[in-house]
C-alpha positions, 0 to 999 in steps of 0.5 A: 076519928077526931077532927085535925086540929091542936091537940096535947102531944102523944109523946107525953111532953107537957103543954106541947101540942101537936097537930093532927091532920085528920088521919095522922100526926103531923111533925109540927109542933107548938106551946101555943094553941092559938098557932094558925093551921099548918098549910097542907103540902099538896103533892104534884103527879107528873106525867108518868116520867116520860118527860126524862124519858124522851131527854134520854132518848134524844140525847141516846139519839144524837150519841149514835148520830155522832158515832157514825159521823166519826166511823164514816168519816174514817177511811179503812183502805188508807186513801186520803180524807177528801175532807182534809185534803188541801187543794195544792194536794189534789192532782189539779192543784198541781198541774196548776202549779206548774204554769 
């Protein structure tokens, strides 16, 4: 295998250079030999997606969390929502009305 570097482009196109990294060719081109080296992209390995995976998880989470917030907090006997209910509603709010 040749050692990366300029060298004339495969394609045929006179006076181009292309740049071949030492395993394969690489998109960069130029005229000029002298063109400093292009820099290797390096690649970055994550953790396996598991990062997103807790996100979803908690966010899966605080969906269920509000959903039987709401389904509680409805009453299936018609009774009144102790939450809703002003004071002057209540049987003591009235009895002090009346004084």
């Amino acid at each position: 295998m040749a050692d990366p570097g300029w060298y004339p482009d495969p394609s045929g196109t006179p006076r181009r250079l292309r740049y071949w990294d030492g395993t394969s060719w690489s998109g960069r081109t130029t005229f000029d030999a002298e063109r400093p080296i292009p820099k290797q992209r390096t690649v970055t390995k994550t953790k396996g997606g598991r990062v997103p995976l807790i996100w979803l998880a908690g966010l899966l989470l605080l969906i269920l969390i509000g959903v039987a917030t709401v389904l509680v907090r409805q009453d299936p006997d018609g009774e009144p929502d102790i939450w809703s209910t002003s004071l002057s509603d209540s049987p003591i709010g009235q009895v002090s009305n009346l004084f």
